[in-house]
Structures are given as C-alpha cells and as structure tokens.
N, C-alpha and C positions, 0 to 999 in steps of 0.2 A: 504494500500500500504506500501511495505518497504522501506523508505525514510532514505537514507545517509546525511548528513548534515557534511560538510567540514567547517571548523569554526563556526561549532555550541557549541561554549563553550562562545561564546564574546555576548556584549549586543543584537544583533539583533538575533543573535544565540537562546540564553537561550528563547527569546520568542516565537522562530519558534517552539522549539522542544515543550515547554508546549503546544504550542496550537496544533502541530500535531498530538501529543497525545489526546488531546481533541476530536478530528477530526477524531480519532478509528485509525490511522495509527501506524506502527511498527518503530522505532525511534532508527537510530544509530546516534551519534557524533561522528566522531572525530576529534582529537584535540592532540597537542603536549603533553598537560597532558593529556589527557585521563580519566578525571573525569568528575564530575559534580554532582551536588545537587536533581535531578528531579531521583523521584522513577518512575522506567518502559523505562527509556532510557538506553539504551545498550553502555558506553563509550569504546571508543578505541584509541589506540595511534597513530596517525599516523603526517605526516607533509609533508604536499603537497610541499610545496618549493622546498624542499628537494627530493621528492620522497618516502619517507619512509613510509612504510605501508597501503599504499592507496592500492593498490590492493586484499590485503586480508581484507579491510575493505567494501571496493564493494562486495564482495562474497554475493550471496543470494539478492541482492538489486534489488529495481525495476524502482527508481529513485534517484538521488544524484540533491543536492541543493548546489551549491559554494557560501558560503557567507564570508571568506578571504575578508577585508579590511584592509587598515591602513592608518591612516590622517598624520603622522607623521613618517617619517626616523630613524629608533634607532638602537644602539646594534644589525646589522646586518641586520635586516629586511628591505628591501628596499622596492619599489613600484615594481620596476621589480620580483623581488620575489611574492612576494603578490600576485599583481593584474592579473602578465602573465605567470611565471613560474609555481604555482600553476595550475590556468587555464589548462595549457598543460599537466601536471601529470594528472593531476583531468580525461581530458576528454580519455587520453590514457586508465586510470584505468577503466573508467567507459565502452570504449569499450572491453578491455580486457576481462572485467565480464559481457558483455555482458546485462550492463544496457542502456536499449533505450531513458531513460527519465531525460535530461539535464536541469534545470533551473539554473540564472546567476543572482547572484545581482551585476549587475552593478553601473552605478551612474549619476543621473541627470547632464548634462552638458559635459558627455564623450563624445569627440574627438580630432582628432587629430589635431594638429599644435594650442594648445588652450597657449602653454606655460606652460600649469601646466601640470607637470608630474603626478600627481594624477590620472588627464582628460584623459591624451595621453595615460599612461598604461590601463585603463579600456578599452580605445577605444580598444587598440591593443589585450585584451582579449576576447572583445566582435567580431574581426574575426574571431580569434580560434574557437569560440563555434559556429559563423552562419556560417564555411566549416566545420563543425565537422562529419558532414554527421549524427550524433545525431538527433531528437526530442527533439529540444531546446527553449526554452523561456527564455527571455531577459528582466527585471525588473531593471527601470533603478528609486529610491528613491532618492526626495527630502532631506533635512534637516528630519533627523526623530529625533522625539521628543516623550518624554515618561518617566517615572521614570526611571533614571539611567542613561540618556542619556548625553553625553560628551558636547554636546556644547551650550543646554540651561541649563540644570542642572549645568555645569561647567564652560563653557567659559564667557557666556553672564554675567551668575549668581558671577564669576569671577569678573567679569568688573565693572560691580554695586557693588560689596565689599568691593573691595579695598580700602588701607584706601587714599583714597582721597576724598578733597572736590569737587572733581567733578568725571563723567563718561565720561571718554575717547571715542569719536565718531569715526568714520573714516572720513573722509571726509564731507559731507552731510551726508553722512548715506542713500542715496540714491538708493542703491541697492535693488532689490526686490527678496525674497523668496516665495516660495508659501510651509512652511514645511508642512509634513503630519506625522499622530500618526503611532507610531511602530505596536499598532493593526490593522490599516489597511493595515502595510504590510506584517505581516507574513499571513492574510486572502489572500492578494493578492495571494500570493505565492502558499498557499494551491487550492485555488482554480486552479493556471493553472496547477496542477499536475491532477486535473479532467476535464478538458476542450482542449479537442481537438482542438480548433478552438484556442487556443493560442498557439499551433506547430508554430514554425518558425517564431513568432513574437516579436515584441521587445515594451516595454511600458514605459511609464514618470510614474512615481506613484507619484502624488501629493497633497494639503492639499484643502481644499475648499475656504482658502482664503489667498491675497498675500496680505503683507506686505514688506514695508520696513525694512532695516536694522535699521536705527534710530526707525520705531514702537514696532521691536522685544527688544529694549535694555529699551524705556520706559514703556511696557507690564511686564517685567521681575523688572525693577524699582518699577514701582507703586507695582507689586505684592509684592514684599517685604516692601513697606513699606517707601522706597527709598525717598526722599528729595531733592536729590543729581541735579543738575543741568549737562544738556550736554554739553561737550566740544569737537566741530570742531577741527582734527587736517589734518590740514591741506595735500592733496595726495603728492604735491608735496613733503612735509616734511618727509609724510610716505615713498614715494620713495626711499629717500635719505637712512632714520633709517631702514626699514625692510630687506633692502639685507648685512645691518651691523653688525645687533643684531639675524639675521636668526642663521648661524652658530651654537652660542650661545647652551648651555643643558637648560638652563634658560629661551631663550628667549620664551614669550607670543605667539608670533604667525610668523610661517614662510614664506619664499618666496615666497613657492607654495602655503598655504593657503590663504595667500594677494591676488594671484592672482586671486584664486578663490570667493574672497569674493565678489572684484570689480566687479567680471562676473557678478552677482546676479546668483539665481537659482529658474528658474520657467519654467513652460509649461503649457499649454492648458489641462483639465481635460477631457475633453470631448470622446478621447478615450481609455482612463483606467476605464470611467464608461461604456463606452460601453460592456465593455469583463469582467471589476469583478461587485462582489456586496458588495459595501464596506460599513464600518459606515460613514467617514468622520469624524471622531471625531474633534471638534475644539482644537486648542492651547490654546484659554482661560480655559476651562473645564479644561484641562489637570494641567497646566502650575503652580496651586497652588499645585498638587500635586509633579510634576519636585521638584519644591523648598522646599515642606514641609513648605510652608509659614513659614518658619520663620523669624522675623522680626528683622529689623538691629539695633544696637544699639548707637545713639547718631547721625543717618541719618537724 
C-alpha cells in the first residue's frame, strides 16, 4: 500500500515509517524538513498547519497516517495548530486526492471539557476525522515508551538526575498509567491499514501493565542505579508553583501537563487485543535500554 505519513519525521514517526517498510508498503513522509535518514522513504516538504504542500504530497496515495503531536507550546506551534488545524488540511488533502484510507493518532485520555488543552484539541480533531465521511480509524496511545522517547528517557530519567539528594514526587504519586512500547504501536497502526473491521472505529492502545506514577519514577531509579530517596510534594503546593513557573522557557513541566499527569492514563486492554495482534512488550524489558543503563555517579 502507498502510505503518506504527516509527521512522520518525529519519534513515533521514524518508527512507523521503518517498520512500514518492513511491512512491503510504499513510504512517503512529510515533514516541514522534508528529510530523513531511512533508505526507501520518499521525503517531502510539506506543513499541514499551514496548509502547504499537502496536497501534492497525497498525489498517488492510498492511505495517509496523521501522527502531528506536540506536549508543549513553543515558537509558534500551538495545540490548535497541531492537533486540529493540521487534522483539517490533512483530511481536505486526503479527499482532494482522493485517498479513502484515514488513520489518526490520537491520544489516550482525549476529551473534551478535561481542562487540558492537549485532551480538548485531540478531542476536537478526533470529530473532524469521524464526519470526514473518510475510512477512518482512530488510535488513541498510552504513555509510549521506547529508545528515544521524551518522557521516560527524558522527563522521568530527568527527575532521578538531578543533582539532588532526593527525587521530587508529585503528590502521592498516585496516578496510574498503563504505558505501552512504541513497537506495538506502529504494528497497531499497520495492521488497521489491512483490517476492514477497524473502519470507523476508535481504540485505547495500551501496555499490559499499570503502574503508578510513584512505580514508574522508582523502576526508572532503581534502573539507574538510583539511591536517591522520594520526596512528596505536596498538590496543594504544586497548585500554587505550577500555574507560576508554567509560563517560564525553563520551567520543568506545564499547566496543561500537570493536568494531565493528575488524570493518570489508562484503559481496559481488552479491546485493542480484540482487533490487533500485538507483542505487549513490557516497560521492564525495555526500560534499561530507554536509559542505556547508565549509572549515576555518587547516587
């Protein structure tokens, strides 16, 4: 199949395209640069945001993949951009060229009135694609985890770094994720591009098992090597500092991410195994490669 891939150049990207190749499929990116490293992927420039060159980047296509995200506000790029003005470009383009086959990474925990604007714009993308009058499918990922990955590789791995004698908790740490590996969601992905019976449906893609927020920061501790004791800070406290230091280019983590973090993020596995065949790869297994075990020094 000829599969478009609309922010196939960022972490989840790079791995959809290697394994759609794997997979015997035809592999376009594009992407504001319009490069990329993978020999047999066809890059192009375009910028869904914007609207610019999406249309001649569908030509010839027989399905397009929107996977445009961003966790963070910067230099322009908003939520509304990303998560809905893309969207809107993407599915005009796609019917303009007369591509039938819409998949959507969404995001575990989208809807609306959640507070977070992250949640609200994916929600508000995810009507565009199910009135699109397209052959759409809706994939909605966990916490993905994987070498390279932003928030155990980075954030967590962040957190335990730091030169403090201790690691900063939120609260209890109380919140539950259920993450799932990057490989079983670009398999997800490929598979609904051959599976009829996930037209017009919408999925949780989740991990095999939930943890806590406090298990995920001591899993990532002990892997490194960690010593470091946890420190409770208090919500109310965070209340008070996160809508302070959000603004901030510096600050650790923002308003909308706080909000999101308290939500926790999990769902019921039971019907995403129904419709894929995935590995389930564990966090453990993974999780010394995330970090590259390396060990911390003087922790």
């Amino acid at each position: 199949m000829k599969v478009l891939l609309i922010g196939g150049s960022g972490y989840v990207g790079s791995h959809m395209a290697q394994h759609l190749l794997a997979q015997g499929h035809q592999v376009t990116v594009a992407s504001r640069r319009g490069e990329g490293p993978l020999e047999g992927v066809r890059y192009v420039v375009a910028d869904a945001a914007k609207n610019e060159g999406l249309l001649e980047a569908a030509q010839g296509q027989e399905a397009l993949i929107y996977l445009v995200g961003i966790i963070r506000e910067r230099d322009g790029q908003t939520f509304r951009l990303a998560h809905v003005e893309g969207v809107r470009h993407s599915l005009a383009a796609a019917k303009a060229a007369g591509i039938p086959r819409f998949v959507h990474m969404s995001a575990l925990g989208a809807a609306r009135g959640t507070g977070s604007r992250y949640y609200e714009t994916k929600a508000e993308a995810e009507e565009l694609v199910q009135t699109s009058g397209l052959d759409w499918t809706i994939l909605r990922p966990s916490l993905i985890f994987g070498r390279g990955d932003e928030f155990f590789g980075g954030v967590l791995k962040g957190l335990v770094s730091a030169p403090l004698p201790f690691i900063p908790l939120i609260g209890d740490g109380s919140f539950v994720f259920r993450p799932i590996w990057v490989g079983d969601v670009v398999m997800a992905f490929e598979q609904a591009l051959k599976r009829p019976g996930t037209i017009h449906r919408s999925y949780n893609l989740v991990g095999p098992k939930e943890y806590t927020f406090r298990e995920l920061l001591l899993l990532v501790r002990d892997t490194l090597g960690s010593r470091k004791p946890l420190l409770p800070i208090p919500l109310a406290l965070m209340d008070l500092v996160v809508p302070l230091i959000s603004p901030l280019p510096f600050s650790p983590i923002t308003l909308d991410q706080y909000r999101q973090l308290k939500m926790g993020n999990t769902a019921d596995p039971v019907y995403m195994r129904n419709a894929f065949s995935l590995e389930e790869r564990s966090l453990e297994a993974e999780l010394p490669n995330i970090l590259s075990t390396k060990r911390l020094v003087g922790a």
